[in-house]
C-alpha positions as CSV (number, residue, x, y, z in Angstrom):
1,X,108.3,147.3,46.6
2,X,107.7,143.9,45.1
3,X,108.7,143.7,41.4
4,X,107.4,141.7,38.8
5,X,109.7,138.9,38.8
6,X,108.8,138.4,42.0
7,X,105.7,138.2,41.2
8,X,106.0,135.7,38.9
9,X,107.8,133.6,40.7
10,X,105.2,133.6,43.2
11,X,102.7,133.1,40.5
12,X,104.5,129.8,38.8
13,X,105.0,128.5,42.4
14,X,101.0,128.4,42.8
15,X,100.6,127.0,39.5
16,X,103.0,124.1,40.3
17,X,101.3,123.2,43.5
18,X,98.0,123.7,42.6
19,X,96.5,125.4,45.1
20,X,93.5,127.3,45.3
21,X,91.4,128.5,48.0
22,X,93.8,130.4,50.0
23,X,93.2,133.5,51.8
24,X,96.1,135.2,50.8
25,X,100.4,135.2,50.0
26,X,103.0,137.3,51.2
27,X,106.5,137.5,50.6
28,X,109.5,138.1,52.5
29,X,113.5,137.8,52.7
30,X,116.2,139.4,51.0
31,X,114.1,139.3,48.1
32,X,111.7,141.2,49.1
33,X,114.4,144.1,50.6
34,X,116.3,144.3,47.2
35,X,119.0,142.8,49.7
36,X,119.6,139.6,47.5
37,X,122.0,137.9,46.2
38,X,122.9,135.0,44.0
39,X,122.6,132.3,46.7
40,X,119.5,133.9,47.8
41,X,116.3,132.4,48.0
42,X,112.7,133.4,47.6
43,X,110.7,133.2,51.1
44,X,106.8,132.8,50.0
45,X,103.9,132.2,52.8
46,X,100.5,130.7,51.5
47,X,98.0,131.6,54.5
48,X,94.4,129.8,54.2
49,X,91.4,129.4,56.8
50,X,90.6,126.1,58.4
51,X,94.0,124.1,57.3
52,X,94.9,121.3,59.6
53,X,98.1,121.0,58.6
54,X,101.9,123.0,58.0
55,X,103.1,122.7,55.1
56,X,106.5,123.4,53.8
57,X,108.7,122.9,50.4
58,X,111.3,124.1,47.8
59,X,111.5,124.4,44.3
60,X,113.8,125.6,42.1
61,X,112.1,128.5,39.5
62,X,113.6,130.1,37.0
63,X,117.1,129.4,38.2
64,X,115.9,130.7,41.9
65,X,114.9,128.7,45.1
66,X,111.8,129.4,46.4
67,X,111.0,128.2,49.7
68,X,107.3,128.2,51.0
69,X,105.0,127.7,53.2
70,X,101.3,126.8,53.9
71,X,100.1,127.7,57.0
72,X,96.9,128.6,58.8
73,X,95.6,132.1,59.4
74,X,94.2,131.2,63.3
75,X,97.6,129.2,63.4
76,X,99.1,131.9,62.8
77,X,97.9,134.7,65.5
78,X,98.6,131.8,68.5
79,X,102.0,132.0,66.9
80,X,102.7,135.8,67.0
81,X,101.1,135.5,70.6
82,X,103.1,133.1,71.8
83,X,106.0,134.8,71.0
84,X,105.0,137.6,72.9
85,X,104.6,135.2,75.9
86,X,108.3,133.8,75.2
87,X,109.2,137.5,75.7
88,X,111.3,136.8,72.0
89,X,109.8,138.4,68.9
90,X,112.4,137.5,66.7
91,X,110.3,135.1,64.5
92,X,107.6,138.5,63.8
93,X,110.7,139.8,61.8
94,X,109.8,138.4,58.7
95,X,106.0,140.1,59.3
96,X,107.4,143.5,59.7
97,X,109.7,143.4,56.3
98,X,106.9,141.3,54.6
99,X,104.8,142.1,51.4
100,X,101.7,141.2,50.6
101,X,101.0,139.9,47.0
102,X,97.4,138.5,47.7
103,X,94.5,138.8,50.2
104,X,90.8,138.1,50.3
105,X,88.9,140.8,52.4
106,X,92.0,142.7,54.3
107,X,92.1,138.9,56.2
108,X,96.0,139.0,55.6
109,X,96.4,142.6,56.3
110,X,94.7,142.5,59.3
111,X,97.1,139.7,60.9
112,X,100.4,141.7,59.2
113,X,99.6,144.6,60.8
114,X,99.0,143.0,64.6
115,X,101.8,140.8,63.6
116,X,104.2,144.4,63.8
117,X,102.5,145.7,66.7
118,X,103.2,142.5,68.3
119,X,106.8,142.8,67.2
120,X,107.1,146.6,68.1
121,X,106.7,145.8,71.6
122,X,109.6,146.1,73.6
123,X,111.1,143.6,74.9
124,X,111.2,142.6,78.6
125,X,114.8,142.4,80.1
126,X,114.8,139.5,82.9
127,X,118.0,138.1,84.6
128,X,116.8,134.6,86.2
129,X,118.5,131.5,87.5
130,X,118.0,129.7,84.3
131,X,120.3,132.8,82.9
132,X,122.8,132.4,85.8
133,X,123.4,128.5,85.0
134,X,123.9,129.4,81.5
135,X,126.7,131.8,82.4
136,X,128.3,128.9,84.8
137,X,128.0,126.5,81.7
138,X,129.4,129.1,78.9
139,X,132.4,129.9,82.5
140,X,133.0,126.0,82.4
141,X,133.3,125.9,78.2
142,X,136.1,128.8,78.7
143,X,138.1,126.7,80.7
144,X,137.8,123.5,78.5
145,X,138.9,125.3,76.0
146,X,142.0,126.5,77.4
147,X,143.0,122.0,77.4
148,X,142.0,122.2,73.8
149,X,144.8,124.9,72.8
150,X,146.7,122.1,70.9
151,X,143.9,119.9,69.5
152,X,141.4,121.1,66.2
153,X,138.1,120.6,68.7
154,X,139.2,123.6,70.1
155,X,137.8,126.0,67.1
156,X,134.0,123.8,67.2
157,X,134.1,124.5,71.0
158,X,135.1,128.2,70.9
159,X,132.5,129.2,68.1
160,X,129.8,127.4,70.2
161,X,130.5,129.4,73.3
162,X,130.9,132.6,71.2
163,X,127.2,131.8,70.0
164,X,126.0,130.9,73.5
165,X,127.5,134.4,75.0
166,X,125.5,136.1,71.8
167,X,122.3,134.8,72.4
168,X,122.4,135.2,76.3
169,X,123.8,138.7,76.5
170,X,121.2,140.3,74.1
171,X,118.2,137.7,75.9
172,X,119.8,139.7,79.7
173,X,119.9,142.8,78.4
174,X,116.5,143.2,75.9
175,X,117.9,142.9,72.7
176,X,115.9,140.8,70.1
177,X,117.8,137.8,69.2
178,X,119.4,137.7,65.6
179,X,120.1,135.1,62.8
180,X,123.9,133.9,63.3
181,X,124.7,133.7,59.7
182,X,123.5,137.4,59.1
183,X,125.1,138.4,62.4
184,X,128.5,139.5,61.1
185,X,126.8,142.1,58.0
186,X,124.2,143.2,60.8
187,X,126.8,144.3,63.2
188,X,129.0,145.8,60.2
189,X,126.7,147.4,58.0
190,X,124.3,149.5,59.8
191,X,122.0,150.4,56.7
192,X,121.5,146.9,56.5
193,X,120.7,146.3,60.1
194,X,118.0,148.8,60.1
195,X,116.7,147.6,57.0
196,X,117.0,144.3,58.3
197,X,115.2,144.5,61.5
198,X,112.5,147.4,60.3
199,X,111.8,148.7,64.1
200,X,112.7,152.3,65.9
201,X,112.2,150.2,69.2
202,X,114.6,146.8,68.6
203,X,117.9,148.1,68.5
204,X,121.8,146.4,68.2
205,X,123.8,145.8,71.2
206,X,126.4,149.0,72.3
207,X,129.3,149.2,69.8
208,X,131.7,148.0,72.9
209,X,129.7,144.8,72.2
210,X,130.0,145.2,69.1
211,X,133.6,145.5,68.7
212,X,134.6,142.9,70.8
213,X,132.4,140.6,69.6
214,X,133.6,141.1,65.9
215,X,136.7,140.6,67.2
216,X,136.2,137.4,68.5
217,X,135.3,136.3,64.9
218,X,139.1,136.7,63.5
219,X,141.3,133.5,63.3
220,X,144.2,133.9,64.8
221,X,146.8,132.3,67.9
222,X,144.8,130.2,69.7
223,X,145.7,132.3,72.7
224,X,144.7,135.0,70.9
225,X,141.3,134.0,70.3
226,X,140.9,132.7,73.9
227,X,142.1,136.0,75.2
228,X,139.2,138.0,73.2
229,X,136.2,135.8,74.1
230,X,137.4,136.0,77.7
231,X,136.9,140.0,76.9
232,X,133.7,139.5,75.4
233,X,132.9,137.3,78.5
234,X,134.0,139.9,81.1
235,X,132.4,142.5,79.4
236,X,128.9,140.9,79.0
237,X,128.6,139.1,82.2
238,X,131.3,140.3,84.9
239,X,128.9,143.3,85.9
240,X,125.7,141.0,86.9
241,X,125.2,140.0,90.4
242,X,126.4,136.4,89.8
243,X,130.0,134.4,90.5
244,X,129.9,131.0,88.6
245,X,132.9,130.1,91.2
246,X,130.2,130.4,93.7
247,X,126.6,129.7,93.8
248,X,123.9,127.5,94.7
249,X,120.8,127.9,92.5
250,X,117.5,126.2,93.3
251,X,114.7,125.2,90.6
252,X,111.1,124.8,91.7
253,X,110.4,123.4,88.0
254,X,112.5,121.5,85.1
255,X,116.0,122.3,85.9
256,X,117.9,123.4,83.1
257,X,120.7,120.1,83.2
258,X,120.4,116.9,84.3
259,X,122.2,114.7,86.5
């Protein structure tokens, strides 16, 4: 439900930029789920017809950022449609948890609504040789990080491959890809998750995932924390019909590293 503060906010940020002629606003973010907090920020999207460019700003109003956007309405369905190409709906999120505060002739409504059909779609699960290099790359980090036990590089290094085995196990297996810095809440409070991603068909990784992955988050021994990403490794990748200690992968396009 969008409140009247929001509203107002919303109202203030038009007056302040002066805009007129646009087809219509919505809203989304924390915000707009009642989800906020006080480091929160407004999300605000001004769609209009026949605009050449992308805009995008912040302004503080009434003690609250609010970060915007100008965008066009054409613009915008390439955009959902190319992220149905890209097999990755994760950018639709903010269509299917979005409000509308303004539209001119359903215009807005119309794109919302193909923007969540878009984003309802499930998600195609591919394992391909750019996926298999990935997995010798994150293999190779593992070891590096076992010659950084005694230097501070080694906690930049493991949080990178943590990310990297995130982002590559849910892209494997289906699973739409999630911001990191909501990650942790996501995979801990389930109202939130569902809340958060607003879809019976996009669902979280298995709680084994889950668990170890959460795990992997703790600061502890060095050792420690190299022993539970090489869980979350084994878990996530051991079972796939690929050995990064032996392989030979051939690219008929760009090759994903360079020599």
């Amino acid at each position: 439900m969008i409140n009247n503060t929001i509203i107002e906010k919303v109202n203030e940020l038009i007056k302040k930029l002066n805009i007129k002629n646009y087809t219509g606003i919505i809203v989304y973010g924390s915000y707009v789920g009642e989800r906020n907090n006080s480091l929160s920020d407004l999300d605000v999207m001004i769609i209009k017809e026949n605009y050449h460019t992308l805009d995008c700003g912040s302004m503080m109003i009434d003690n609250v950022r609010v970060e915007f956007f100008i965008n066009d309405l054409q613009r915008l369905y390439s955009l959902a449609d190319n992220e149905i190409n890209n097999n990755d709906p994760s950018h639709l999120t903010k269509f299917a948890t979005c409000e509308i505060i303004s539209d001119t002739n359903d215009k807005v409504k119309d794109f919302v609504n193909y923007a969540k059909y878009l984003y309802n779609q499930k998600i195609q699960c591919f394992f391909t040789e750019e996926d298999k290099f990935s997995i010798f790359s994150i293999n190779n980090r593992i070891e590096d990080l076992e010659s950084l036990i005694n230097q501070d590089s080694f906690y930049a290094v493991y949080f990178i491959v943590l990310e990297k085995i995130r982002v590559l196990y849910s892209k494997i297996n289906g699973i739409i890809d999630l911001p990191l810095m909501k990650i942790e809440r996501i995979y801990i409070d389930k109202e939130y998750a569902n809340n958060y991603i607003n879809s019976s068909i996009h669902t979280l990784p298995n709680e084994t995932f889950i668990s170890l992955y959460l795990n992997c988050l703790n600061i502890n021994d060095k050792n420690v924390m190299l022993d539970n990403l090489e869980k979350l490794y084994n878990y996530s990748f051991a079972n796939l019909d690929f050995n990064p200690q032996n392989f030979c992968l051939k690219f008929t396009k760009k090759a994903p590293f360079k020599i």
